[in-house]
VOGU-3710 file (C-alpha; in Angstrom, 3 decimals, decimal comma):
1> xxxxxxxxxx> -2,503/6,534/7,635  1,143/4,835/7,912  3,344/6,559/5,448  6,375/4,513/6,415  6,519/1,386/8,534  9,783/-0,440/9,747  9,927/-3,982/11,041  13,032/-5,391/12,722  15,620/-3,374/10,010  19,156/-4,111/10,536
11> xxxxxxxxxx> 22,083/-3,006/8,164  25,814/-4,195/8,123  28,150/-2,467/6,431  31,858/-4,311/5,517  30,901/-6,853/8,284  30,351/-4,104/10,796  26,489/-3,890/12,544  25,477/-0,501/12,283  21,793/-1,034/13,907  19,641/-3,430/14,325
21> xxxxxxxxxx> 16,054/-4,126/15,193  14,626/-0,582/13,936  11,355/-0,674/14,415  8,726/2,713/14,139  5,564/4,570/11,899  5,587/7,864/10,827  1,770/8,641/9,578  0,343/11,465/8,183  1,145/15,098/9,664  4,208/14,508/11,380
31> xxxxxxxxxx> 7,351/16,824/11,609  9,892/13,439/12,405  13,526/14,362/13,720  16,239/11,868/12,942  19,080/12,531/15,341  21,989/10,998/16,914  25,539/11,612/16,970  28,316/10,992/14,259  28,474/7,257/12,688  24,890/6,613/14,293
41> xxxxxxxxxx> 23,374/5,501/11,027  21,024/8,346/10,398  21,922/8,165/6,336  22,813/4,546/6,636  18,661/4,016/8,124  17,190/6,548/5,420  18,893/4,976/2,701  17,927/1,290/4,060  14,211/2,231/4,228  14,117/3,649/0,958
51> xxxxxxxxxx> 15,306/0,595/-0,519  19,038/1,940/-1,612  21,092/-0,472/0,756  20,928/-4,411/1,690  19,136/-4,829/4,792  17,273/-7,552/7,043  13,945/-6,689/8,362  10,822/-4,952/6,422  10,405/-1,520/5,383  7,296/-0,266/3,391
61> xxxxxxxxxx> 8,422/2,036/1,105  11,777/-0,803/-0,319  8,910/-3,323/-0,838  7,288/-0,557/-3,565  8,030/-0,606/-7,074  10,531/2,550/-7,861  7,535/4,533/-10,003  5,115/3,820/-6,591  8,173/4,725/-4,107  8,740/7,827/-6,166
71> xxxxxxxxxx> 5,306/8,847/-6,205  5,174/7,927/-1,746  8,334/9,911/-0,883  10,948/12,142/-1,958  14,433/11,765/-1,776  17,025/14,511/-0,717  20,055/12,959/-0,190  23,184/14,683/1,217  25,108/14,851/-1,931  24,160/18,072/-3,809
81> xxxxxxxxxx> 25,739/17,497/-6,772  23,961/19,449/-10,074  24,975/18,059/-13,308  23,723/19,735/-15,651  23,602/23,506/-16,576  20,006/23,803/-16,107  18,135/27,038/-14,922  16,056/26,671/-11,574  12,873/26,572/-12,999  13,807/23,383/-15,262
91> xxxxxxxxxx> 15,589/21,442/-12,209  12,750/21,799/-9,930  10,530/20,752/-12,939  12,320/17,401/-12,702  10,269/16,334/-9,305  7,620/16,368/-11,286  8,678/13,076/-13,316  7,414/10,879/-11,278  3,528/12,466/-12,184  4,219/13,444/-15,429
101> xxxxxxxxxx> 2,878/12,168/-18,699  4,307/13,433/-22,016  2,972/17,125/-21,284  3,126/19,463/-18,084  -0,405/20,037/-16,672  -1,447/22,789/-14,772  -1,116/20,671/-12,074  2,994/20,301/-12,813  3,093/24,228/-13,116  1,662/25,000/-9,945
111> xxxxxxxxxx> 3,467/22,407/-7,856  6,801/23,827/-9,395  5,480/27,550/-9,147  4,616/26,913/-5,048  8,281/24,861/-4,256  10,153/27,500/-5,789  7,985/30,102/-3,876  8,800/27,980/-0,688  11,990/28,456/-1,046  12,575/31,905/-2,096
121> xxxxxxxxxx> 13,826/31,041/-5,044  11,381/33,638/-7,361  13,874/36,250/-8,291  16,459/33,191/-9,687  13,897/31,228/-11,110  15,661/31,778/-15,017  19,272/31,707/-13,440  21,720/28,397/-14,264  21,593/26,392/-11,533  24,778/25,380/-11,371
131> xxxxxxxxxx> 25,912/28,951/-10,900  24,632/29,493/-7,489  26,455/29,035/-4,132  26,456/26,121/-2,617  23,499/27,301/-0,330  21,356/28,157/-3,234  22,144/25,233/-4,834  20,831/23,362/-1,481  17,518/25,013/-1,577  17,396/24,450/-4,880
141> xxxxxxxxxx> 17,484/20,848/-4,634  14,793/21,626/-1,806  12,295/22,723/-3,995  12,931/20,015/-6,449  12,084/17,165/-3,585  9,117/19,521/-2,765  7,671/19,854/-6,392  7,466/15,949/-6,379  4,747/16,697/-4,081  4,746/13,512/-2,032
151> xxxxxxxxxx> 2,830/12,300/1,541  6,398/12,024/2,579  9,295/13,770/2,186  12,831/12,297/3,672  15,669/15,053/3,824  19,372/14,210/4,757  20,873/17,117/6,719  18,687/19,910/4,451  19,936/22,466/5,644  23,744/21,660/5,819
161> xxxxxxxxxx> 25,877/24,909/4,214  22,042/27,134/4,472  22,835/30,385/6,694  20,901/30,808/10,163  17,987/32,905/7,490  17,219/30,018/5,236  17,976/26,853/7,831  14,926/28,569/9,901  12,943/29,032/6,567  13,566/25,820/5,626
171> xxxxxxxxxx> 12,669/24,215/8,566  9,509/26,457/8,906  8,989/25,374/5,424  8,533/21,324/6,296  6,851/22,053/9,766  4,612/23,742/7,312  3,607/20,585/5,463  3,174/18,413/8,118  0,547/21,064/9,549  -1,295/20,491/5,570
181> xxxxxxxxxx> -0,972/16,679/6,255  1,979/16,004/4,722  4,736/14,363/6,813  9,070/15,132/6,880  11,550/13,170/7,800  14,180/14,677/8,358  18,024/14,096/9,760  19,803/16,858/11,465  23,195/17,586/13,955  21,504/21,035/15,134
191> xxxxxxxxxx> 19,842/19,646/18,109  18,555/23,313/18,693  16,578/23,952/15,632  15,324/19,946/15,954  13,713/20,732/19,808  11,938/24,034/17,959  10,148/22,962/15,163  10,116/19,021/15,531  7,088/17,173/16,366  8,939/13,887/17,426
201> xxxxxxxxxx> 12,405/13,013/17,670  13,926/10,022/17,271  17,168/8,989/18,673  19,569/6,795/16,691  22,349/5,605/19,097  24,613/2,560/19,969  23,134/0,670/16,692  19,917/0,783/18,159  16,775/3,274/18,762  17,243/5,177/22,370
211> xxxxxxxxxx> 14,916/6,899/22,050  11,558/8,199/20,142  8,917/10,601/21,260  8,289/14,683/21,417  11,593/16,528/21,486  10,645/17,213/25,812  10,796/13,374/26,115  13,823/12,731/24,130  15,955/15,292/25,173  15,727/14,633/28,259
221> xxxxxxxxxx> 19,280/15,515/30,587  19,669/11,777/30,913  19,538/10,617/27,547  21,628/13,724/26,084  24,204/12,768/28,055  24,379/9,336/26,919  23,866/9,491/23,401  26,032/12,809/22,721  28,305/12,993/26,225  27,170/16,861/26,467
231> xxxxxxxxxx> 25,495/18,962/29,419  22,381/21,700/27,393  20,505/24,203/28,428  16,926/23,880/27,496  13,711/26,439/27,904  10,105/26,326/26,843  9,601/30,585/25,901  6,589/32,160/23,826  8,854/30,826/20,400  8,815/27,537/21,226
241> xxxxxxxxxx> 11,613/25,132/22,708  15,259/26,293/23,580  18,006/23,599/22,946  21,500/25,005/23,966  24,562/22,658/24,198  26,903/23,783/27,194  30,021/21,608/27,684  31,355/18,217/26,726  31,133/15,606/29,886  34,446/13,994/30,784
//
């Protein structure tokens, strides 16, 4: 089952290419890395496939009406702005509107009841949202694009501003639902905790894909080198994969 599909996608932004010819599937079950270094286009491609940019080429989930793409994927986008002064139980009640009728059902209850569980959010679940640190507020938001309960869920840099606790937690947490079926996509800059708990990588990188396969293909000495200009140490041990940046090439 193909949960998204890319044909050919190519964005320019203020006359400037910033990829072009994207083309890859992400089906059920898989725990999807979107790296690459500063100005790649990791946002720039998540946005374009979701329909939120101009863009040549085909993507499956732009092509959906918004109630369809809402109910196909969840959005997490980098900006974490909260509005409102809402408690936690009422924003993460809001990924629900895609499902909802006029009512909660049970079924809303326990899809809110599990994200905020997922998160550790339990003991805060009555607190004002907009109150928290900026971490909490971040797995807030989490739980939110969890509740919507999708096949897909697309993250921009999740765990940005989480300490070393909750960015393993969280990432535990979408490794999780890929092993139930489900699939992530998710982009990230910590190149360590994307070799440990990624299924596949893919590697955005001089406006094209350089790469896309498990995290031992892809981060290969070779292609770290030309896509971030760094040396890394890297280990298979009992806990899975060890990524370790070293030094900046010259």
């Amino acid at each position: 089952m193909t949960l998204l599909s890319l044909r050919d996608l190519s964005v320019t932004l203020r006359g400037r290419p910033v990829f072009s010819g994207v083309t890859l599937n992400i089906g059920a079950g898989e725990m999807v890395g979107l790296i690459g270094p500063n100005g790649a286009g990791k946002t720039t491609l998540m946005r374009a496939a979701l329909g939120l940019l101009d863009h040549d080429g085909q993507s499956s989930l732009a092509a959906l009406d918004p109630r369809a793409r809402a109910q196909a994927v969840a959005w997490m986008p980098q900006a974490r702005e909260i509005a409102w002064p809402v408690t936690v139980e009422a924003l993460v009640t809001l990924g629900r509107t895609p499902h909802r009728a006029r009512r909660l059902t049970e079924a809303d209850h326990h899809a809110v009841d599990r994200a905020i569980d997922w998160m550790g959010l339990s003991h805060m679940r009555q607190r004002t949202a907009t109150r928290l640190s900026g971490g909490e507020q971040a797995r807030v938001l989490i739980a939110r694009a969890l509740a919507q309960d999708t096949p897909l869920v697309m993250a921009d840099e999740p765990i940005a501003g989480l300490d070393p606790a909750h960015q393993i937690a969280t990432m535990e947490t979408f490794a999780g639902l890929a092993r139930s079926g489900r699939s992530v996509l998710v982009s990230l800059h910590d190149l360590g905790l994307a070799a440990r708990h990624c299924s596949r990588l893919i590697l955005l990188g001089q406006g094209q894909v350089m790469a896309d396969g498990t995290p031992a293909k892809v981060l290969t000495p070779e292609m770290v080198a030309q896509a971030f200009g760094i040396t890394a140490y890297q280990a298979e041990t009992d806990q899975g994969r060890i990524f370790q940046p070293l030094e900046v090439l010259e």
